[in-house]
C-alpha positions in Angstrom: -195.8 271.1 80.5 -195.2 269.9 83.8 -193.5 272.0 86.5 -190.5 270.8 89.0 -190.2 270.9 92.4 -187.7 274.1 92.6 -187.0 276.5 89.6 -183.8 278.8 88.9 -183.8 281.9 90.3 -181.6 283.5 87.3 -182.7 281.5 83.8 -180.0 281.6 81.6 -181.8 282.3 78.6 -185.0 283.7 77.0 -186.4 279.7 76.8 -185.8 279.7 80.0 -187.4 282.4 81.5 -190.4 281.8 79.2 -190.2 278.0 81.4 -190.2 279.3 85.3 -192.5 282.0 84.1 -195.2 279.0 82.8 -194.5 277.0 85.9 -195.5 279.9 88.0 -198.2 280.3 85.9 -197.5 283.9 84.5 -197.2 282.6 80.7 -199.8 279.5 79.2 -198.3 276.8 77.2 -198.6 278.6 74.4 -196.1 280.9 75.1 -193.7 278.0 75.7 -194.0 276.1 72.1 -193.5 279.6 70.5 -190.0 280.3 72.5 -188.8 276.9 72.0 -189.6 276.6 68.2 -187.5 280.1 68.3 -184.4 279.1 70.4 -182.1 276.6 70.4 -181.1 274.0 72.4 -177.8 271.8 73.4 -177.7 268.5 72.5 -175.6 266.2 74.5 -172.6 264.0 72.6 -170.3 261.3 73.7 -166.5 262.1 74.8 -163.9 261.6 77.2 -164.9 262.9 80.9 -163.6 266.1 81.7 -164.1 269.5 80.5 -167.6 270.2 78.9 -166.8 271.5 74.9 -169.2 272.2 71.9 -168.5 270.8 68.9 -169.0 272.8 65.8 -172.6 272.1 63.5 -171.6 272.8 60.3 -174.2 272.2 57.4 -174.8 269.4 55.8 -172.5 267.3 58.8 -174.3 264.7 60.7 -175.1 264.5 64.0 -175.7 261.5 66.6 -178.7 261.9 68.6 -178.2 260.4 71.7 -181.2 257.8 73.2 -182.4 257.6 76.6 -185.1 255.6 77.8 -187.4 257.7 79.8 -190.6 257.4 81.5 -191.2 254.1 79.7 -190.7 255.8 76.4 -187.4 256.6 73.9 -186.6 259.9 73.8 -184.0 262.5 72.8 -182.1 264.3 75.8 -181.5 267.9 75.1 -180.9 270.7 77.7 -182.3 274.4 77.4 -179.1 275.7 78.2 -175.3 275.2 78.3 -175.6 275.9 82.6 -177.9 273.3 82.6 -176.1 270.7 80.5 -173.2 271.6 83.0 -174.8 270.8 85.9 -177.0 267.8 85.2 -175.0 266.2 82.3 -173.2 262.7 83.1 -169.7 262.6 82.8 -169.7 261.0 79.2 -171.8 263.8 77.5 -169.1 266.3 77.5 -169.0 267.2 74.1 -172.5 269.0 72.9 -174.1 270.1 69.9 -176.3 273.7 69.9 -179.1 273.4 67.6 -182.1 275.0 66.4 -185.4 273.4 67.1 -186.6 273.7 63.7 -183.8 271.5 62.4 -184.3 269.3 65.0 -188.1 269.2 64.9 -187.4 267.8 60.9 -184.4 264.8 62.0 -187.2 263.6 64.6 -190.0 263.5 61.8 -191.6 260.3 61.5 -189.1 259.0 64.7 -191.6 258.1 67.3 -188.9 259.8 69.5 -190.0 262.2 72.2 -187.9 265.3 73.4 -186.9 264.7 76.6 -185.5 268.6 77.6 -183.0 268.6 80.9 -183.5 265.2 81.8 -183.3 264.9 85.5 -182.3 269.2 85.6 -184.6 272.0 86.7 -187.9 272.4 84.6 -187.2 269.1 83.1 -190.5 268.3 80.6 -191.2 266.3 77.7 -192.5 266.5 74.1 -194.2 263.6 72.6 -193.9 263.2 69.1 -197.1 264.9 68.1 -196.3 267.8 70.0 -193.2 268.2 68.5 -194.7 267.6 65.1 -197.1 270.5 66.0 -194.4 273.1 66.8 -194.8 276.2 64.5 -192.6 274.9 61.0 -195.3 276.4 58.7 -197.1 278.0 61.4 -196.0 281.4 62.6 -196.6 283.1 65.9 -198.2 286.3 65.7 -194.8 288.3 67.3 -193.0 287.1 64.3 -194.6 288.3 61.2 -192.1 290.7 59.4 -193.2 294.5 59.7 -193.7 295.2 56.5 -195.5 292.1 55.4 -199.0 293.1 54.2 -201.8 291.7 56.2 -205.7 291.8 55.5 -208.7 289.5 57.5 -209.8 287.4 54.8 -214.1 286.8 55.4 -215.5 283.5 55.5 -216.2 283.7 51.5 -212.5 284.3 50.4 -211.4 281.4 51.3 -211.7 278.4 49.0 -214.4 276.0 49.4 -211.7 273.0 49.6 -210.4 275.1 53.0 -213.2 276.3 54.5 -215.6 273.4 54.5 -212.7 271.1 55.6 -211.7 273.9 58.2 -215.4 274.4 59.7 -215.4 270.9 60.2 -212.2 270.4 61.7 -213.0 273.5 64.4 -216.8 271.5 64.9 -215.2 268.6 66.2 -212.5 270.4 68.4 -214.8 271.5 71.6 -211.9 273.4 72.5 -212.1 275.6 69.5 -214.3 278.8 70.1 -214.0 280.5 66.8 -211.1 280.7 63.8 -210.5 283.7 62.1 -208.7 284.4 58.5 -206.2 286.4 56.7 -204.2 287.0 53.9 -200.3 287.6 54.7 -198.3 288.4 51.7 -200.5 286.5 49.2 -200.6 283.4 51.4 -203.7 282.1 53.8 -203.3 282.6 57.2 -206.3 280.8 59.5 -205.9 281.6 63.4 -208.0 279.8 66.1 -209.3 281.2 69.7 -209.0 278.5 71.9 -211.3 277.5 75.3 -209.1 279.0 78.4 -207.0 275.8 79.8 -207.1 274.6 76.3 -203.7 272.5 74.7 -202.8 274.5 72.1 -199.9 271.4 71.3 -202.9 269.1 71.4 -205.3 271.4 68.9 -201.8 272.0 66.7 -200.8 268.6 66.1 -204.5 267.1 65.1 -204.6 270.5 63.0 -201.3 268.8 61.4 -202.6 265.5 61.0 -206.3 266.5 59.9 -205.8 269.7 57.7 -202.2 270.4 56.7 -201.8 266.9 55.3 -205.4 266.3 54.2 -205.4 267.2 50.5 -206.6 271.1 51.4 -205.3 274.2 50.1 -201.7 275.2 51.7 -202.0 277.5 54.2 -200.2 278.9 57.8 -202.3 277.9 61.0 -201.4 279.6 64.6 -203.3 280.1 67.5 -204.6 283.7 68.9 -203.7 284.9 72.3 -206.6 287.3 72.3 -205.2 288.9 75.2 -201.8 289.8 73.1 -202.9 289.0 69.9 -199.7 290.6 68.0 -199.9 292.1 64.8 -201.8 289.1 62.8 -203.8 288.2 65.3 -205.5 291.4 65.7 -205.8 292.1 61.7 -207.7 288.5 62.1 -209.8 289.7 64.8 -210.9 292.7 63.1 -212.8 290.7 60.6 -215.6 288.2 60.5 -215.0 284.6 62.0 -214.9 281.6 59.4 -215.8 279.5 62.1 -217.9 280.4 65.4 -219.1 277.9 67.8 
């Protein structure tokens, strides 16, 4: 995520003080796929110039994405906030569209598109389409496991050979993979990885996606641990034996 030259002083919501706090380098990136995958955001549509309206996203309706070319590429305009969409919007995009990123994340499968978020606005970044394929659909964040769900570290020899062999050598040829840890959550596998510092958790998610989600293993749910603030899974990980140390 790359940073612009001035920041809001007063974000207008949680995704955006997640942003100004990752530009000034309080949060990692991290913290900003988890937020966004959580939040939703405004997605510009055509109508007559005046005053700025949101139009009502009922199931099942469709809804035109608008295109704009961008840094050489095709991507998908959205803003993080109706104050933003206010301010940086052009006069035909006065009708918009609030959405959650998960439905979003599933109309852009396959696309190509990237997610262009405040184009031209403050903390205006871009997705490309693997990161957006590796935002957290099947992959929970630690701060969002329900309270009563019942969590155990899994060891290395609980987990099926057709996911740990696959898994060991998926983490071996990741250098920025220090060690991955297991657990069971409600019946279902859980594998969390402890990333290098600097590391691109977006970049380690989305060949995850490609290499082990969709490679014939087991299912399971794949997150990454913030072994500073692990949350409630991460640490019931932690507390057991890795499946994978480097």
């Amino acid at each position: 995520m790359t940073g612009p030259k001035r920041i809001p002083l007063e974000p207008a919501n949680e995704l955006e003080g997640v942003m100004v706090q990752v530009v000034a380098g309080a949060r990692d990136e991290a913290a900003f796929f988890e937020r966004l995958f959580a939040s939703d955001v405004f997605v510009p549509q055509t109508g007559p110039p005046g005053e700025v309206m949101e139009l009502p996203a009922e199931a099942g309706a469709e809804i035109a994405l608008p295109v704009l070319p961008a840094h050489g590429q095709k991507t998908i305009p959205v803003y993080s906030s109706e104050a933003q969409l206010r301010k940086k919007a052009p006069p035909e995009w006065s009708r918009f569209v609030r959405l959650g990123v998960p439905a979003l994340q599933q109309m852009l499968a396959g696309s190509g598109m990237h997610l262009l978020i405040n184009p031209g606005g403050d903390l205006s970044t871009m997705l490309d389409p693997g990161q957006i394929a590796a935002l957290p659909e099947d992959h929970p964040p630690t701060e969002r496991v329900r309270d009563d769900a019942a969590v155990r570290a899994l060891a290395p020899d609980e987990l099926p050979d057709d996911l740990l062999s696959p898994l060991r050598a998926f983490c071996a040829a990741q250098p920025s993979i220090r060690s991955a840890y297991a657990a069971d959550m409600d019946g279902r596998v859980a594998v969390g990885l402890l990333l290098e510092p600097g590391a691109s958790t977006a970049a380690v998610m989305g060949a995850a996606e490609a290499e082990l989600t969709h490679g014939g293993v087991p299912e399971f749910a794949m997150t990454v641990i913030d072994d500073a603030s692990p949350g409630r899974l991460g640490a019931a990980m932690l507390a057991g034996r890795p499946v994978y140390e480097r």
